[in-house]
N, C-alpha and C positions, 0 to 999 in steps of 0.2 A: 504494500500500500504506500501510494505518494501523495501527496498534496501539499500545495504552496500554496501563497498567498501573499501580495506585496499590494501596498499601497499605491492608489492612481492619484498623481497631482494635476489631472486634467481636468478631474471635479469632484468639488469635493463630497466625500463620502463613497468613491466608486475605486473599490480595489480590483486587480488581478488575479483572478483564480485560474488553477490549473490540477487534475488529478488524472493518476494513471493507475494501469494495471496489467499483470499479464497472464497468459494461461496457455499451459503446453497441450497442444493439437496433435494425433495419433494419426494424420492423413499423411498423405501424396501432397509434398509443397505446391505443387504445381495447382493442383485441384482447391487447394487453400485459397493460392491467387487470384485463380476466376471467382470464386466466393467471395472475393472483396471486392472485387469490381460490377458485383453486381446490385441492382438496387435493393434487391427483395431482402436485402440482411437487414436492413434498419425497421421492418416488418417485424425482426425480432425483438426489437428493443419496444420497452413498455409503452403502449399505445402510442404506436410511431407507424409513418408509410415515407416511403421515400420511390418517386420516378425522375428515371432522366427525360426533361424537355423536348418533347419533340423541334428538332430541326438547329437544336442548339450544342453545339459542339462542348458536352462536359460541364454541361448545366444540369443540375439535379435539384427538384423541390421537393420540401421536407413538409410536412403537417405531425404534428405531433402535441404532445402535454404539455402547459408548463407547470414550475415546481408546484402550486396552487390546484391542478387540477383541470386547468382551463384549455382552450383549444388555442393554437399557435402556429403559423410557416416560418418558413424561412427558405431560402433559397440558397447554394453552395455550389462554388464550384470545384470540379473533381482534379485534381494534378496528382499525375500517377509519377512516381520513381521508379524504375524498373531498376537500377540501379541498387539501389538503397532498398524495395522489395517494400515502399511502400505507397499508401494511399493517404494524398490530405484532402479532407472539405471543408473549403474555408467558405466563410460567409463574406460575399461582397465588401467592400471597403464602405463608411469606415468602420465597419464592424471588426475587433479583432477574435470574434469566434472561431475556434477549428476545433476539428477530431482526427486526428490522424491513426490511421493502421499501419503497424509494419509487423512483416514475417523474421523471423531470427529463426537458424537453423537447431532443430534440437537432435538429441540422442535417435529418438522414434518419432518423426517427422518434425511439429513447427512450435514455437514458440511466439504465438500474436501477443505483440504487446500495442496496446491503446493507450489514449493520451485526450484529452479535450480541455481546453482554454478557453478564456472568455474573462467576461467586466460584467460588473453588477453592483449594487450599493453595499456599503459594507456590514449593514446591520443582516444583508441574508446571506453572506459571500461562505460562513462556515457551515451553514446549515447546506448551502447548495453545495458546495465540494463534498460532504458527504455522499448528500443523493449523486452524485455526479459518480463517486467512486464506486456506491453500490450499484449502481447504472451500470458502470465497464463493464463488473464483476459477471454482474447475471447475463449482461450481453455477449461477452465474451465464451461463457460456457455455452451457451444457444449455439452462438456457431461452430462452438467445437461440435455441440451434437449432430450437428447438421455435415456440418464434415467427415465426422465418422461414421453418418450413415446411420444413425439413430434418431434424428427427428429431421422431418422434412422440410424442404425451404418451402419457403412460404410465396405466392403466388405473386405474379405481378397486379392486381388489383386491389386497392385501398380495402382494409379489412374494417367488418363491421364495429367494430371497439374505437374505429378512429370517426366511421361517419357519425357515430351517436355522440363520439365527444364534439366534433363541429357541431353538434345542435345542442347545445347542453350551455347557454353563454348566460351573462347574469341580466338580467331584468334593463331596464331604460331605468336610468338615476332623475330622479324629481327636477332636476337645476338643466335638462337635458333640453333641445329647443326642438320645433321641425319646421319644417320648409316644404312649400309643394308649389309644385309649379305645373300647370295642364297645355294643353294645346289639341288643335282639330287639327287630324290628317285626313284628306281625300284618300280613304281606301278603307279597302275592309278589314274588321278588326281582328279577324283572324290573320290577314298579312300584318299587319300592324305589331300583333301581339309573337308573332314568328321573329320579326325582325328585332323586338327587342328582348326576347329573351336569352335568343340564340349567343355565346360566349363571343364579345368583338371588341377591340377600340375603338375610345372615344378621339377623334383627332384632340393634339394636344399640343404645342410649342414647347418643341427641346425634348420633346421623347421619341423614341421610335421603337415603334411594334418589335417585340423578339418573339414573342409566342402567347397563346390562350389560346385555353380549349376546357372541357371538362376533365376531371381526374377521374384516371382510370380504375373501371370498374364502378363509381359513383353514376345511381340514378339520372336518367334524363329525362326533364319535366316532371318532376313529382318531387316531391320534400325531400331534402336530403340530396339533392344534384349539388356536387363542388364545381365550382369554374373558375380556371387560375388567370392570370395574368401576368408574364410580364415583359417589361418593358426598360431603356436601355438611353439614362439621360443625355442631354448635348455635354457633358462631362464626363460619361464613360461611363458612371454608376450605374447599375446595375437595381431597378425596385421591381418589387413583388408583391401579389397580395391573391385572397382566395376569397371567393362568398359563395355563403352556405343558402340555398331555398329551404328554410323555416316554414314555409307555410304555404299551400296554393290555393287561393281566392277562386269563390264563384266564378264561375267566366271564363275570362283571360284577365290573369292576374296573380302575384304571387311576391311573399314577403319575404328577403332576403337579411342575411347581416353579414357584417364582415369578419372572417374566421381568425382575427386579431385584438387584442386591445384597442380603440376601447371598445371596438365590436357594436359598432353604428348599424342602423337599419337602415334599409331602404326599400318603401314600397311601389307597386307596378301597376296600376290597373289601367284595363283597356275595357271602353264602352264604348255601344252605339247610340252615335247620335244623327239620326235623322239614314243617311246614305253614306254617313261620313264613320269615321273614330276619335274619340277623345283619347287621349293617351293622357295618363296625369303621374307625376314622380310625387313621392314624398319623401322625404332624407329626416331620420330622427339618429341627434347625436347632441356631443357634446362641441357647443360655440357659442362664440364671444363676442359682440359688438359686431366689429369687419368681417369675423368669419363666418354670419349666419348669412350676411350678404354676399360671399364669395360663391357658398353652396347655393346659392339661390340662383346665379351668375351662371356655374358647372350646370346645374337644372337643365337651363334655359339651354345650353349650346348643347345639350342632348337632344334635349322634343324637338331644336333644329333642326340640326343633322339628321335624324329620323323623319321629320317632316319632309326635309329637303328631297331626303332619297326616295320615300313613300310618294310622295305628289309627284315627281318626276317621272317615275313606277307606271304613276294611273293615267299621266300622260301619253305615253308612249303608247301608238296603233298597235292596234290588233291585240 
């Protein structure tokens, strides 16, 4: 057992933590290898799912617990050392999270030894380095069973234990605001209600699309659909985010939140009016003077761009 802990003077109350651990594996090193490069091993760590991004060269998102109980992503990317026989996921800058795997050669096959880093306030930093050590500990033997051919890997699709914790968020706080914003589209509300539910980009200044889609294995169209996102700022950074469908409304329509702190809702519904659709948003979170009018602002250049592309839709012959 290891763990550190040193003070951050970049804010105050936020220290460096870090714990490791190891555990000698009875397999074929080789066969060890490809089991770290695969996503499904973080499947074994408590209430955890981890996929590589489609179309993104060594982008992996993570949905899992935090210390609390609560639902969480996070996004990583994978740098393999073939050299050195190991594997790190670091979390985008400027995050300094990582977990890194390396193989070390033992008597009768491998010795994994795991490591995971990271920043946090100092009042939870020893409470979390424990869980973090017990963490390795139990993750580490998973994979050795799995390596030795006594417990099965676990599949490429998001396991039930993670979709129920995405729906499981705490309540709307009293001091919380909301904002809605409506608009008529010329078409009908079944295209209407297609086109915004479906996982897409909002055009945005200084982002560019890297990938969204649903996560694999999670429902489509019914409670419990994940839809990731992300995306790739005019500075290189790297942001992410996940929402969970909480609920689906009469009609077309259905109540989402975000599978993040502080886990803001936002509602959908689409009605008929007259030959036409209403389309109306509603955002309940937490905001402050400017930024109940920002989201009101983000609103508005959605029902646009939806409007835009809808009325154009019902223009066009034939």
């Amino acid at each position: 057992m290891k763990l550190s802990c040193q003070t951050g003077k970049a804010a105050m109350g936020v220290v460096a933590f870090k714990a490791e651990h190891s555990f000698t594996i009875h397999a074929d090193p080789a066969a060890v290898w490809q089991l770290l490069l695969t996503p499904a091993i973080w499947s074994l760590r408590a209430t955890a799912f981890m996929f590589a991004v489609p179309g993104a060269d060594r982008l992996w998102y993570w949905i899992g617990s935090t210390s609390a109980g609560l639902p969480n992503t996070g996004l990583y990317e994978l740098a393999v050392d073939d050299s050195q026989s190991a594997v790190t996921f670091q979390a985008p800058p400027p995050s300094r999270q990582y977990t890194r795997l390396t193989m070390r050669p033992a008597r009768r096959g491998v010795t994994l030894h795991a490591e995971t880093a990271g920043r946090m306030p100092r009042i939870r930093a020893a409470n979390a380095e424990l869980a973090a050590y017990a963490g390795l500990h139990r993750w580490l033997r998973r994979i050795g069973a799995v390596a030795e051919g006594r417990r099965p890997l676990p599949d490429d699709k998001v396991p039930a234990s993670v979709m129920d914790l995405c729906l499981r968020v705490p309540k709307p706080r009293a001091n919380w605001v909301s904002v809605t914003e409506a608009a008529v589209v010329r078409a009908d509300p079944a295209a209407v209600w297609a086109a915004v539910s479906a996982p897409r980009f909002d055009a945005a200044p200084g982002h560019v699309p890297v990938a969204c889609g649903i996560v694999p294995g999670a429902p489509a169209g019914r409670r419990g659909e994940l839809q990731y996102f992300v995306v790739r700022h005019e500075d290189g950074t790297l942001r992410s985010q996940a929402v969970a469908v909480s609920e689906v409304l009469d009609g077309f329509g259905a109540m989402t939140h975000r599978v993040r702190p502080p886990y803001d809702q936002t509602r959908y519904r689409v009605s008929a009016e007259g030959d036409q659709a209403r389309l109306e948003i509603s955002w309940t979170g937490p905001a402050a003077g400017s930024q109940a009018a920002a989201v009101a602002r983000s609103l508005r250049t959605t029902l646009e761009r939806h409007k835009s592309e809808l009325d154009a839709a019902a223009s066009e012959p034939g």
